[in-house]
Each structure stands twice: as structure tokens, then as C-alpha cells.
C-alpha positions as CSV (number, residue, x, y, z in Angstrom):
1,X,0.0,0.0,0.0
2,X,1.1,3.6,-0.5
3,X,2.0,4.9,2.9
4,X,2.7,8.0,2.1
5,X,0.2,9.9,3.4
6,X,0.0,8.2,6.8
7,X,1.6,10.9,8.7
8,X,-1.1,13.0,7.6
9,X,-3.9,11.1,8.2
10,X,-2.3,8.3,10.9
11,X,-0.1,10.6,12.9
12,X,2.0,9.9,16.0
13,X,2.0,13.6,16.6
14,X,0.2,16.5,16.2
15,X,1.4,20.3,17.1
16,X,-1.5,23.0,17.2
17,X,0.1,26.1,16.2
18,X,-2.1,28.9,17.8
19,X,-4.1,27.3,20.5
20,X,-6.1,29.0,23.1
21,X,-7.5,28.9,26.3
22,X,-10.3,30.4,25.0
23,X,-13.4,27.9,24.4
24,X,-14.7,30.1,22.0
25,X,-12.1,30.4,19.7
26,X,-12.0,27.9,16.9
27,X,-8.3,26.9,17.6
28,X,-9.4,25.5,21.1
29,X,-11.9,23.6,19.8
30,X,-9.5,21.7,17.4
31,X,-7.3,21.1,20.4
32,X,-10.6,19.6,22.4
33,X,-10.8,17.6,19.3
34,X,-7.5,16.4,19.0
35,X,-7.2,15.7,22.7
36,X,-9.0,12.8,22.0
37,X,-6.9,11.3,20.0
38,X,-4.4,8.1,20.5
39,X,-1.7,10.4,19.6
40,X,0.6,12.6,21.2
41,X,-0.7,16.7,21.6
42,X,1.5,19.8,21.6
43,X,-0.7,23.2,21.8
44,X,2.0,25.9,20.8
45,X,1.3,29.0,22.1
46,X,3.7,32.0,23.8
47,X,1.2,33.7,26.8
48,X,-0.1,29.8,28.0
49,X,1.8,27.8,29.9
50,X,-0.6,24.7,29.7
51,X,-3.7,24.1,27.5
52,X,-6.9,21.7,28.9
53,X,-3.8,19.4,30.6
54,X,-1.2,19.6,27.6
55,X,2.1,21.6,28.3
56,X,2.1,24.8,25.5
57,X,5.2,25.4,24.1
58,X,6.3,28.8,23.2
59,X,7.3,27.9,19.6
60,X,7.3,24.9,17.0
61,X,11.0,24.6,17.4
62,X,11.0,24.4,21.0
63,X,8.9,21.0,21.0
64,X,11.3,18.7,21.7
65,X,10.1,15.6,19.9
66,X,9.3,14.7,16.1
67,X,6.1,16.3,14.9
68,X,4.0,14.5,12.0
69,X,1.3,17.1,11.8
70,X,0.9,20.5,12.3
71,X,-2.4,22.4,12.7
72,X,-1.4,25.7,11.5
73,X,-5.0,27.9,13.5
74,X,-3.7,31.9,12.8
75,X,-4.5,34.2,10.0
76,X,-2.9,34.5,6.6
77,X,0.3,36.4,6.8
78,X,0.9,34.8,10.5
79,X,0.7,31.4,9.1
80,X,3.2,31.6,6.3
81,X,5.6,32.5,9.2
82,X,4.7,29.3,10.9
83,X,4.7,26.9,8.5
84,X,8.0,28.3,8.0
85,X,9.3,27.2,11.2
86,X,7.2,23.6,11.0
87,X,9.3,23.3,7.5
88,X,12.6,24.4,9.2
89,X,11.7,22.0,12.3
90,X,11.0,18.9,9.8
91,X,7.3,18.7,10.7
92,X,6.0,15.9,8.1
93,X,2.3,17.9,7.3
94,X,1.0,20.8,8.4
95,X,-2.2,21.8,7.7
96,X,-3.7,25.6,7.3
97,X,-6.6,26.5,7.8
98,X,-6.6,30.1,7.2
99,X,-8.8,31.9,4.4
100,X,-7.3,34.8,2.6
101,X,-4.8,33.4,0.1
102,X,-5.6,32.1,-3.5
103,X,-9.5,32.5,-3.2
104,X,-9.4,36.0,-2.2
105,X,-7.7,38.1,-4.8
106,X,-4.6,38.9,-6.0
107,X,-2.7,39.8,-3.0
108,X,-4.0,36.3,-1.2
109,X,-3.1,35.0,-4.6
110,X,0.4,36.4,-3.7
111,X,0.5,35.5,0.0
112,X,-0.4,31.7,-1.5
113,X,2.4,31.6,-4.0
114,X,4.6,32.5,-0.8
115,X,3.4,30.3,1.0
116,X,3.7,27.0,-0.9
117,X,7.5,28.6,-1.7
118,X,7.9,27.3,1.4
119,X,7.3,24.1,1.3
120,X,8.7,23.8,-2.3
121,X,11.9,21.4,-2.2
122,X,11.1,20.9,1.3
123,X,10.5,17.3,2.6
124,X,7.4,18.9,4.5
125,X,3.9,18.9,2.8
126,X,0.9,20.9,2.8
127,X,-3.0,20.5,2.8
128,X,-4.7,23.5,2.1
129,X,-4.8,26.2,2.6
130,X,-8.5,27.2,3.3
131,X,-9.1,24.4,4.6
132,X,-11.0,22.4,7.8
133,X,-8.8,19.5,7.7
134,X,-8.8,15.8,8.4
135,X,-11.2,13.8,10.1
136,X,-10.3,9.9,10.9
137,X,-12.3,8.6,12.9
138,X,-10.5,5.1,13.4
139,X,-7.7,6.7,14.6
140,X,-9.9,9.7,16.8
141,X,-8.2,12.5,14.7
142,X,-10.2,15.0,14.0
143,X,-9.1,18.5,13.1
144,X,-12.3,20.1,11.8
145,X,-13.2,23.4,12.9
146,X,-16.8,22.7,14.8
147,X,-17.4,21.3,18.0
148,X,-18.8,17.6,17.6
149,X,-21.7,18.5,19.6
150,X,-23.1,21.0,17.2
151,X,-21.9,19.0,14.4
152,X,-22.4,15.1,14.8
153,X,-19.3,12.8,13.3
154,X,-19.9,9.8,11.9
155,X,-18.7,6.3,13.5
156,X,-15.4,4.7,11.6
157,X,-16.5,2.5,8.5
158,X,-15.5,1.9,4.7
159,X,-16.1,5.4,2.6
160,X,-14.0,8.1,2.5
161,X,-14.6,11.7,1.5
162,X,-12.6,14.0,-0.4
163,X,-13.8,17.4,-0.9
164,X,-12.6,20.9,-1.7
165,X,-15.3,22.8,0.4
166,X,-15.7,22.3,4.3
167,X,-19.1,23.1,4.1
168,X,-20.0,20.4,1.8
169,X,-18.0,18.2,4.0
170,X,-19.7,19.0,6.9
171,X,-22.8,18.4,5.8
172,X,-21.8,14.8,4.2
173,X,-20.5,13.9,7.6
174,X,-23.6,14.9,9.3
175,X,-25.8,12.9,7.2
176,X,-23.7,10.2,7.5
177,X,-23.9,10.5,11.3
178,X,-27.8,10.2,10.5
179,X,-27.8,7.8,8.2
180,X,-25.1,5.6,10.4
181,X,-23.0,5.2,7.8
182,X,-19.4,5.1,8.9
183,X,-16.5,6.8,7.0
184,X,-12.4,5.8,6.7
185,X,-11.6,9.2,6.4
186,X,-12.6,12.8,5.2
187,X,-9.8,15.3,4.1
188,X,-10.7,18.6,3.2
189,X,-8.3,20.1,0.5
190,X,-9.3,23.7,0.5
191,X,-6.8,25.5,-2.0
192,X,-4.8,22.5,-2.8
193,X,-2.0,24.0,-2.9
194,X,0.0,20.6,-2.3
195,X,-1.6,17.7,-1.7
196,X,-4.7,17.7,-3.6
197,X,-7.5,15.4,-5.1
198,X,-5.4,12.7,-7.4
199,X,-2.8,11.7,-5.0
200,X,-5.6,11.2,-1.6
201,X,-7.9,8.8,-5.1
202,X,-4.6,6.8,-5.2
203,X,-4.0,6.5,-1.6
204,X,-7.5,5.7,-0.6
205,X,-7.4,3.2,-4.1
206,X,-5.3,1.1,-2.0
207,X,-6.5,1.2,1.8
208,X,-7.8,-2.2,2.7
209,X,-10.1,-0.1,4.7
210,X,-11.7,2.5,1.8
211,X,-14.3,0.4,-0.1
212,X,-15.8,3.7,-1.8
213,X,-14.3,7.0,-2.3
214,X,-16.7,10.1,-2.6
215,X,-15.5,13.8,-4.0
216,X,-16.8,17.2,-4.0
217,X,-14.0,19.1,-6.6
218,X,-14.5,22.4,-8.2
219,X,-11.7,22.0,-10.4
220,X,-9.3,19.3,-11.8
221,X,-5.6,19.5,-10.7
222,X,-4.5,16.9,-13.6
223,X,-7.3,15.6,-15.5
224,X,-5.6,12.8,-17.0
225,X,-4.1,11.8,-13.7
226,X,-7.6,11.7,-12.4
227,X,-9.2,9.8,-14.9
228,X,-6.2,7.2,-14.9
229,X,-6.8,6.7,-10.6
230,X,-10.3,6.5,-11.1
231,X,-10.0,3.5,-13.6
């Protein structure tokens, strides 16, 4: 099987860049999520010493262990800066889920074309930006953007979901919640600036735990590349 996408979406580790200690800001709801999780939690934050039982570290850098995912939570030009650092600390994926770059104009256009400068030649990768994430439930990662009592998941089961808008992910998770239907995975790909629609076909194509793969594109990265991992 190709494995390598595992990191992402099987991680060891995850880092929230940006947590708070504020329940009603979106980044301490992914770490409420996340804490969950069978993996090990880093909230990285400067003014918070700990996070709902997790030491914060001041930085990216100062985490003192290997990090297969990052959760970039801060706005547009703040998160170029820190996916800088998660590139320069080795961090395997880092997701962003800031608006404001290629869907917003030229200057996001700009800001995204700087961002994924970043990553280029880099061994790190990047989903997104614009994005809500992952959401596994076999391995309790979730990094979507909505509390799971306002939004129900789905149990763990055989289809996964690919889909460029959070919304329309949100919705298929709910009615699959409803409906009982269990998923093997939803990524949300935002932006795609990286990892985007054809590579996460191929991956799922040979998960002995994907039976079905549903998608929600509003463009084609490589057509031919698509149709060739859809046959």
C-alpha cells in the first residue's frame, strides 16, 4: 500500500500552532478535538503555559520531539511565518486552515504563492490552505473546525470523502452520522496547494479499509491523472 500519506492522516503527533485557552475560539476547539486522539498533543502558544492538561510550548521549534502534523489555527500572513518554522523544524504535514490566500484576490493569490515557496523542495507537505482539515475517525483525529456537539461525526466504516469545500464536508459527515453510515476518512483540501484530489484517489485506491471514495472538486488539478486513478 502507499503509505505516504500516513503521517497525515495516521499521525503519531500533532502540534496546534495557535491554541487558546479560550473555548470560543476555533483553535481550542481543534485542540478539544485532537485531545481525543491516541496520539501525542502539543498546543503551541507564547502567553499559555498549559492548554486543557497539555504543556504549550512557546514555539514549533521548542517542541522537543518529532512532529507528524501540524495544525497551523492563525490568520494569513501569520501562518506563512509558521509553517515556515514547522518546515525548518521537519514537521512531516502541516495543515492551514486560514482563508485569505488564492481565493481571495490577487494579493491572497500572492500570499499563497509564498506560501507554498515554502514548502517547495522541502520534505514537509501541505494541505490547504482554506481548509478544515482531516477527520479519521479510526484513529480519533479529528481537526475540523466545529465542535462535535453542534456538528455530529460519523462512526469509523468503509467510505471516504474528499472534498474541496468544508461546508459540503460538513454536511456529508452529518448525514452520514444520521444515516449511520461510517466513513475511513474525510480530508478537506481547501486551496490544494499541495496535496490535492489525485494523489488522496490513489492513496484511498489502495487502503484495505476504503471500499468507496466520494469527492466534491470544483476544479481538476490533472485531468488525465484523475481519470487514470479513477480507472
Amino acid at each position: 500500500m502507499n503509505s505516504g500519506l500516513d503521517a497525515l492522516l495516521r499521525p503519531r503527533s500533532v502540534a496546534v500552532v495557535g491554541a487558546s485557552a479560550n473555548p470560543a475560539k476555533i483553535s481550542n476547539v481543534v485542540l478539544r478535538n485532537l485531545s481525543k486522539g491516541t496520539f501525542d498533543v502539543y498546543p503551541v502558544n507564547p502567553k499559555e503555559g498549559e492548554i486543557l492538561g497539555h504543556r504549550c510550548y512557546p514555539s514549533v521549534s521548542s517542541i522537543p520531539y518529532e512532529i507528524d502534523l501540524a495544525m497551523v489555527a492563525l490568520p494569513a500572513e501569520s501562518a506563512v511565518k509558521a509553517a515556515e518554522e514547522c518546515v525548518a523544524k521537519g514537521v512531516k504535514f502541516v495543515i492551514v486552515t486560514s482563508s485569505g490566500f488564492g481565493e481571495s484576490g490577487s494579493a491572497g493569490k500572492a500570499l499563497q504563492e509564498r506560501l507554498e515557496s515554502v514548502f517547495r523542495g522541502s520534505g514537509s507537505r501541505l494541505l490547504g490552505p482554506n481548509t478544515m482539515g482531516v477527520f479519521v475517525p479510526g484513529h480519533h483525529l479529528d481537526t475540523l473546525l466545529i465542535p462535535s456537539d453542534r456538528s455530529p461525526r460519523p462512526p469509523s466504516g468503509s467510505v471516504a470523502m474528499v472534498s474541496q469545500s468544508g461546508a459540503v464536508a460538513t454536511a456529508f459527515l452529518e448525514k452520514a452520522a444520521g444515516f449511520g453510515m461510517g466513513v475511513s476518512a474525510c480530508v478537506c483540501i481547501g486551496n490544494k496547494a499541495d496535496i490535492e484530489e489525485c494523489e488522496l484517489l490513489e492513496y484511498f485506491s489502495e487502503d484495505p479499509g476504503t471500499a468507496c471514495v466520494c469527492l466534491y472538486l470544483e476544479s481538476f488539478s490533472d485531468g488525465r491523472r484523475f481519470v487514470d486513478a479513477a480507472a
